[in-house]
MIDOSE-1310 file (N, C-alpha, C; in nm, 2 decimals, decimal comma, always signed):
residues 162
xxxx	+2,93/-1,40/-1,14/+2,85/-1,46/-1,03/+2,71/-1,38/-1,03; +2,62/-1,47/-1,05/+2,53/-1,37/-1,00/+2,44/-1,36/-0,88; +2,47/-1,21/-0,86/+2,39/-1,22/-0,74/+2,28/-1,16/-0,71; +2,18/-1,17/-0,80/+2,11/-1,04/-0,81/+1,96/-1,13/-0,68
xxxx	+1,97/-1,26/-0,67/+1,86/-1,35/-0,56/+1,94/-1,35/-0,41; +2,07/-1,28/-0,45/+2,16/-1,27/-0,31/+2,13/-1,14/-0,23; +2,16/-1,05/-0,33/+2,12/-0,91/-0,31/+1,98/-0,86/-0,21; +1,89/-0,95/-0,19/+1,77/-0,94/-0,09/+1,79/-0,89/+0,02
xxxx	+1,73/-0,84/+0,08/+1,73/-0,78/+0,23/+1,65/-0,84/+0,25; +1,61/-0,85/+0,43/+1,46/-0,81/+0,51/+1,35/-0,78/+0,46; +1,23/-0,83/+0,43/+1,15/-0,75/+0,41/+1,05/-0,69/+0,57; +1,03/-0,57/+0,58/+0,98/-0,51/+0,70/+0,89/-0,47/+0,61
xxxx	+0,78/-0,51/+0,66/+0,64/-0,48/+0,61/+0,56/-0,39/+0,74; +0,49/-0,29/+0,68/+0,42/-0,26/+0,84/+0,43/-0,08/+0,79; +0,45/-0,07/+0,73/+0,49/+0,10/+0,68/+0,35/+0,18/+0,74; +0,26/+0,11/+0,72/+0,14/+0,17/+0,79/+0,10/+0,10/+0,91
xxxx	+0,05/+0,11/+1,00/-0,04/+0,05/+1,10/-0,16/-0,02/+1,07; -0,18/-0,14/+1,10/-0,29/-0,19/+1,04/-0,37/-0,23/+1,17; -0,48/-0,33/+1,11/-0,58/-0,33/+1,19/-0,56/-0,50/+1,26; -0,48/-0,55/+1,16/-0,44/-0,68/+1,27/-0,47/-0,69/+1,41
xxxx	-0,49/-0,73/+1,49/-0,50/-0,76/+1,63/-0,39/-0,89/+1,66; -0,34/-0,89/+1,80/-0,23/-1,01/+1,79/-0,30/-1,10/+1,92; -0,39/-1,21/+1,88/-0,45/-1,28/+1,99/-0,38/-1,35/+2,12; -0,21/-1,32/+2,08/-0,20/-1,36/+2,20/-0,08/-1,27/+2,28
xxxx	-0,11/-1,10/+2,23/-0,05/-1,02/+2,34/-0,08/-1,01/+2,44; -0,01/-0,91/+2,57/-0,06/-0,98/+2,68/-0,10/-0,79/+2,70; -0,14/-0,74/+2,61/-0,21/-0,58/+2,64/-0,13/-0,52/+2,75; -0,14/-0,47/+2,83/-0,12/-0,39/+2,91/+0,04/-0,41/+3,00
xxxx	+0,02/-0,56/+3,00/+0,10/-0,66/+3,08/+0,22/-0,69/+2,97; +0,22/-0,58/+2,85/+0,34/-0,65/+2,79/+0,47/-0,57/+2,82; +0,60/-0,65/+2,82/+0,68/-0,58/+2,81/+0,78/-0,61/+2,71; +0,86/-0,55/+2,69/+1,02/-0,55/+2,58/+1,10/-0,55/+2,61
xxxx	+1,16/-0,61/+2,55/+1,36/-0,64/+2,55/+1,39/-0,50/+2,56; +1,51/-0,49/+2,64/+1,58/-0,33/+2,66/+1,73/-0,42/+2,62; +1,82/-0,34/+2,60/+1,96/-0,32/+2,62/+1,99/-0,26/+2,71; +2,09/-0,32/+2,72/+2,18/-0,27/+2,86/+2,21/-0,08/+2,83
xxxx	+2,16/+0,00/+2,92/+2,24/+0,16/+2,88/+2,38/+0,14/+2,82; +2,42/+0,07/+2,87/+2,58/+0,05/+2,82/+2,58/+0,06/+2,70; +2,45/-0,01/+2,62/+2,47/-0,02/+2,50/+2,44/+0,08/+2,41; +2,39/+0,13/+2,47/+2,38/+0,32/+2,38/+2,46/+0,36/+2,36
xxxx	+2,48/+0,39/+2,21/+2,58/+0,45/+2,18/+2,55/+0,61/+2,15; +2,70/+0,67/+2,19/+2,72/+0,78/+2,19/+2,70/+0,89/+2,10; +2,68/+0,83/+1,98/+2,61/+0,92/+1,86/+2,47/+0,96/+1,91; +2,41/+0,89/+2,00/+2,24/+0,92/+1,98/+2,26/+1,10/+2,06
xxxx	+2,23/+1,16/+2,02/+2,24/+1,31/+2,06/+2,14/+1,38/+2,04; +2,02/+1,30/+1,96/+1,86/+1,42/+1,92/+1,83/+1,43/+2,02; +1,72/+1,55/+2,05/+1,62/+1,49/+2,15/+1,52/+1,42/+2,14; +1,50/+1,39/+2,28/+1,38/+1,29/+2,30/+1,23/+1,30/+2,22
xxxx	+1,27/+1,45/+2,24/+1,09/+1,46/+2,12/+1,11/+1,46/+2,01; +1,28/+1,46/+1,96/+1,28/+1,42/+1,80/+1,26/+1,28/+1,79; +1,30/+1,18/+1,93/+1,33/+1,02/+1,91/+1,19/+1,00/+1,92; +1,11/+1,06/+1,98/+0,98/+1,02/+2,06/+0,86/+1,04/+1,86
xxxx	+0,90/+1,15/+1,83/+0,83/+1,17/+1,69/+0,89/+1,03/+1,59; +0,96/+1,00/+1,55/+1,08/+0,97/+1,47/+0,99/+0,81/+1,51; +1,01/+0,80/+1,67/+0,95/+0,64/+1,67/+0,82/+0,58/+1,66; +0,72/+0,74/+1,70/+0,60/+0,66/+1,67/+0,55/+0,65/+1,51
xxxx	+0,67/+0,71/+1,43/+0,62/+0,71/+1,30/+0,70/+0,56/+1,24; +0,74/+0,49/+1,28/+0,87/+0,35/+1,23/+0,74/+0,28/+1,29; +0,76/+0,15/+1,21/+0,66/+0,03/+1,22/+0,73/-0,04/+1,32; +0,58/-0,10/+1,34/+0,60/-0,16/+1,48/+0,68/-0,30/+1,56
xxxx	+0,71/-0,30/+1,44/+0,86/-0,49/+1,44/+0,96/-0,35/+1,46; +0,99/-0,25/+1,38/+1,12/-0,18/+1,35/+1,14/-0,15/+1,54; +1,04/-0,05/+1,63/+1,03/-0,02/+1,73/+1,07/-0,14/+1,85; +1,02/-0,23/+1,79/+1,02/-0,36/+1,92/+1,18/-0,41/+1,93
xxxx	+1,21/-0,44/+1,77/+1,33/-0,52/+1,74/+1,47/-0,34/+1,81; +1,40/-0,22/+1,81/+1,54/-0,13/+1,91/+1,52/-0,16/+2,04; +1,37/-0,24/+2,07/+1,42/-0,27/+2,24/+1,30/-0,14/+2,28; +1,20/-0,07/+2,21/+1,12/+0,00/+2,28/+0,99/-0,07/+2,29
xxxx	+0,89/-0,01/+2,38/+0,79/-0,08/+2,46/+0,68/+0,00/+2,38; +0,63/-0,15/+2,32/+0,51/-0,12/+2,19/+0,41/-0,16/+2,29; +0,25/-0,11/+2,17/+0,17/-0,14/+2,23/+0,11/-0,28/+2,22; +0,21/-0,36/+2,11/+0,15/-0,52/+2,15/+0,28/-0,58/+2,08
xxxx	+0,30/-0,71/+2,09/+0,40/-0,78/+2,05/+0,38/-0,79/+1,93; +0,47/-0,76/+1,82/+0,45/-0,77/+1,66/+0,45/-0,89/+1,65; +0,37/-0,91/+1,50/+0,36/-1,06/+1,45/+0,44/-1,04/+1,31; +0,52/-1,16/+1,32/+0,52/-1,17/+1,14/+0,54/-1,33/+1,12
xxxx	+0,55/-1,37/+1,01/+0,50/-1,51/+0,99/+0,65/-1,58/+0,88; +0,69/-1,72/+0,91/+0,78/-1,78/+0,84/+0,72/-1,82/+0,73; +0,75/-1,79/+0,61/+0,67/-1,83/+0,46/+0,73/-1,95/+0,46; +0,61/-2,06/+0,46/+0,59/-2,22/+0,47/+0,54/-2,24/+0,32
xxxx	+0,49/-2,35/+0,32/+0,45/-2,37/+0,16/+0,37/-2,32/+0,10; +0,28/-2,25/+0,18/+0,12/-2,16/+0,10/+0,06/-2,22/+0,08; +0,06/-2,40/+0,02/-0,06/-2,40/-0,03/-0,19/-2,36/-0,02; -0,24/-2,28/+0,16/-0,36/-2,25/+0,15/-0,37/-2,16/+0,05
xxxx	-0,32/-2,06/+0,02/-0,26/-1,92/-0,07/-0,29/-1,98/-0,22; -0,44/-1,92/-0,25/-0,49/-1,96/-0,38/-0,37/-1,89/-0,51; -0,33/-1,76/-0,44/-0,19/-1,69/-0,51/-0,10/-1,77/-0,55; -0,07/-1,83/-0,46/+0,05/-1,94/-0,42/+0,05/-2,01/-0,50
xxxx	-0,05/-2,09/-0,52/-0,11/-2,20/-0,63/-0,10/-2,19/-0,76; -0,16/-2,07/-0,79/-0,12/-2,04/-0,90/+0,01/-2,00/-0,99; +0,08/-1,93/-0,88/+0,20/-1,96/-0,94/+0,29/-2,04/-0,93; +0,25/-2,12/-0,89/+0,35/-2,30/-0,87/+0,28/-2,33/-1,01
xxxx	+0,23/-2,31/-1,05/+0,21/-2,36/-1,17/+0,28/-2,24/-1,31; +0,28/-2,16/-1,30/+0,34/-2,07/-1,35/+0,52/-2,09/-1,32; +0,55/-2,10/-1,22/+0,70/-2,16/-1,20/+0,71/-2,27/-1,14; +0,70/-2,42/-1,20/+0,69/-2,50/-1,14/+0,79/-2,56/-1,01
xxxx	+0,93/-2,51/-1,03/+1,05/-2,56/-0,92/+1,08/-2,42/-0,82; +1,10/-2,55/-0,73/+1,13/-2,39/-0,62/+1,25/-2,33/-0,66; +1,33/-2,39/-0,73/+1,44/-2,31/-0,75/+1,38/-2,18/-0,83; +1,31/-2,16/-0,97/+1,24/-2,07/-1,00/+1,12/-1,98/-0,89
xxxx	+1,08/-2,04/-0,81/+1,04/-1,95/-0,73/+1,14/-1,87/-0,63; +1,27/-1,92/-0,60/+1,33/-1,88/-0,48/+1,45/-1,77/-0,56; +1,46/-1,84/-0,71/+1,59/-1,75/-0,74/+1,55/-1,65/-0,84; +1,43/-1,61/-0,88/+1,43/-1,50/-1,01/+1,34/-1,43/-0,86
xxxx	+1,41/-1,34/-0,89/+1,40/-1,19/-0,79/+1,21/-1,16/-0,74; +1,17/-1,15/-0,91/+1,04/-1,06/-0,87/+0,90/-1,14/-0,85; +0,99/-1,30/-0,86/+0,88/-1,41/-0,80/+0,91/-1,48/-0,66; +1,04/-1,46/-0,60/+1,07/-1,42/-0,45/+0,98/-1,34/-0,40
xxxx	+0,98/-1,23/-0,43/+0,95/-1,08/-0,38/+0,81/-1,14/-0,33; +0,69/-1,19/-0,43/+0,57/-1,19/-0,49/+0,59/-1,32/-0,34; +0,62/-1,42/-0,40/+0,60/-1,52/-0,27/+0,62/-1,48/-0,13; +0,71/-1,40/-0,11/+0,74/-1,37/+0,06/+0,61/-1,24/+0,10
xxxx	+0,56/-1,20/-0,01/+0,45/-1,09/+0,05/+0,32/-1,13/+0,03; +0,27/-1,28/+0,00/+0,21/-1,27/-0,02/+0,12/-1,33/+0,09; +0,19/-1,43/+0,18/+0,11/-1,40/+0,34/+0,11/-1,26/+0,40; +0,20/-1,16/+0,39/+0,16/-1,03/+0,45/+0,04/-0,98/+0,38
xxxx	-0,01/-1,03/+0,24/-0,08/-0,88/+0,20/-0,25/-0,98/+0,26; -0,22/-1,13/+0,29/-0,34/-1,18/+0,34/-0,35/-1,18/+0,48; -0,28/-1,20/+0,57/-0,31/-1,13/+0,67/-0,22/-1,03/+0,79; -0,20/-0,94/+0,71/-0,16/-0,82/+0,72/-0,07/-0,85/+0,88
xxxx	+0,02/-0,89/+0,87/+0,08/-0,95/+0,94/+0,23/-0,78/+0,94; +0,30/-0,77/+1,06/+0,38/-0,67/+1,11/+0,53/-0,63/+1,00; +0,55/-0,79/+0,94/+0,67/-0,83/+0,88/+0,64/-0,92/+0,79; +0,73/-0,95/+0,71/+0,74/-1,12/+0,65/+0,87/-1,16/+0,61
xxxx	+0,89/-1,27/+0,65/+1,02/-1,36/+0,61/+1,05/-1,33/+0,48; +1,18/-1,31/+0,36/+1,24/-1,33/+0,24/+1,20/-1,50/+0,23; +1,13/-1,49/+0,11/+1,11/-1,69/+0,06/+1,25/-1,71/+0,00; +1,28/-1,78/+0,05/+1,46/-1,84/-0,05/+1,49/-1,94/+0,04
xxxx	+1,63/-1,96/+0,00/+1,69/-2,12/+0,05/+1,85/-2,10/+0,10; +1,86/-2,13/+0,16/+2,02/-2,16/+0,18/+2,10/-2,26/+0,11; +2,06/-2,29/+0,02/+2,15/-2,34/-0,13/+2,16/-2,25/-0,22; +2,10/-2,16/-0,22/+2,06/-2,03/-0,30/+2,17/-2,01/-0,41
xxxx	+2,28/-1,96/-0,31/+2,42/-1,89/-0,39/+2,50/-2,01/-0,43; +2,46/-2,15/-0,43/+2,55/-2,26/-0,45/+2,62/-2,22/-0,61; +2,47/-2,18/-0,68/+2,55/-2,23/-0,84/+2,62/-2,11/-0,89; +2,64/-2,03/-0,79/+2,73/-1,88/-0,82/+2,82/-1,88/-0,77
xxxx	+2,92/-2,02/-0,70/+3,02/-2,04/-0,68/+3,03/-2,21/-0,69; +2,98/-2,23/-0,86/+3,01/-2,35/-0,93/+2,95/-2,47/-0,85; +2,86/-2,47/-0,78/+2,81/-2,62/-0,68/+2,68/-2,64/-0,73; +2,63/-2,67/-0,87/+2,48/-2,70/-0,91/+2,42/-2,77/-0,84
xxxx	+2,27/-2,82/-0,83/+2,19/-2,89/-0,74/+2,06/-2,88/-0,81; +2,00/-3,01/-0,79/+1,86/-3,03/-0,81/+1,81/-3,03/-0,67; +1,64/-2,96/-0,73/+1,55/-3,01/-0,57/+1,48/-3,10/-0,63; +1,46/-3,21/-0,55/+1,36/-3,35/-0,59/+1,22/-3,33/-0,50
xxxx	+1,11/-3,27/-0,57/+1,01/-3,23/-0,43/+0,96/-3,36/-0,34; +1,04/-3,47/-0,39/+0,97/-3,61/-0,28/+1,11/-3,56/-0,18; +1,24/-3,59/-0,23/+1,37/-3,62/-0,16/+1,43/-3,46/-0,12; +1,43/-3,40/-0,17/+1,47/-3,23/-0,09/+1,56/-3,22/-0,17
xxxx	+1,70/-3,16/-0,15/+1,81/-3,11/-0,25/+1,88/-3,23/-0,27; +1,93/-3,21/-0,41/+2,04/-3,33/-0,45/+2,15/-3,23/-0,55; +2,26/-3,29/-0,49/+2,42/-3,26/-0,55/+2,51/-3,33/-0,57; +2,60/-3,35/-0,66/+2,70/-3,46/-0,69/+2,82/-3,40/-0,54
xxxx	+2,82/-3,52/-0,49/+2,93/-3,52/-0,36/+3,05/-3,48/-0,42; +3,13/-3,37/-0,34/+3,33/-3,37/-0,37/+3,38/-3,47/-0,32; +3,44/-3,53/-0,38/+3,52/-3,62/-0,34/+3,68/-3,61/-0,35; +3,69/-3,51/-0,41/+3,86/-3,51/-0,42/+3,86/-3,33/-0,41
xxxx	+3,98/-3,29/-0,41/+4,06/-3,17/-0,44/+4,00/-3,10/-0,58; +4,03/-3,21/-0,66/+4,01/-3,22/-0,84/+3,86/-3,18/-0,85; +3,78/-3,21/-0,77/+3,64/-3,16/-0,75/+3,58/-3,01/-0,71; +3,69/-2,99/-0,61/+3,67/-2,86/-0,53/+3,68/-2,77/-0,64
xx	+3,79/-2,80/-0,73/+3,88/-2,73/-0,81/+3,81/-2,66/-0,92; +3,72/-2,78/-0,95/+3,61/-2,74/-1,10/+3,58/-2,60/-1,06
């Protein structure tokens, strides 16, 4: 099987602090999700000036998404089709099907960063599909870019089986 387009994480972009602005924080007036105390778990034992060091140096999606109170609501963006993304463009032409964009690893990578590296956005979505892993447990599929995915239906047992 392969899984090497399964294998993806998250990508968490933000390792440095940028200059983005988020036009529709509410500054001063923001606040964050907390967890219940309850939900602290009993391992956290540093101190506070180790947590307090430790958090202002983690990006600022990583900070928000533990429930601490940033200084603006992070942005990150769902990778849609790009075509504004002169990048984009050009490699739709270089791999013309999304399946080649979504399943060879280092033109995933290249697609899902490439609205962060244009506007420097907190995070970015992984570009892929949720048919992804189909043909690595024998279910092939065409995308039709008028009609979306197409697959021969199971109809029997004898099907499942192939």
């Amino acid at each position: 099987m392969k899984v090497s387009h399964v294998a993806f994480s998250l990508f968490l972009a933000g390792s440095q602090t940028t200059a983005f602005t988020n036009p529709v924080s509410n500054s001063a007036k923001q606040q964050s999700f907390r967890l219940p105390s309850s939900a602290s778990s009993a391992a956290d034992t540093t101190s506070s000036a180790n947590v307090a060091q430790k958090s202002t140096q983690d990006p600022l999606l990583i900070r928000a998404a533990r429930g601490e109170k940033t200084e603006r609501t992070p942005v990150w963006m769902m990778r849609q089709a790009g075509r504004h993304i002169a990048e984009y463009r050009d490699l739709c032409k270089k791999y013309p099907t999304f399946r080649e964009r979504s399943e060879i690893p280092e033109v995933a990578v290249e697609v899902s960063l490439q609205p962060w590296r244009n506007y420097q956005t907190d995070g970015c979505i992984l570009f892929s599909d949720i048919l992804t892993p189909l043909p690595g447990i024998g279910c092939e599929f065409t995308i039709d870019e008028k009609v979306g995915p197409l697959m021969e239906p199971m109809r029997s047992y004898d099907d499942i089986k192939k």
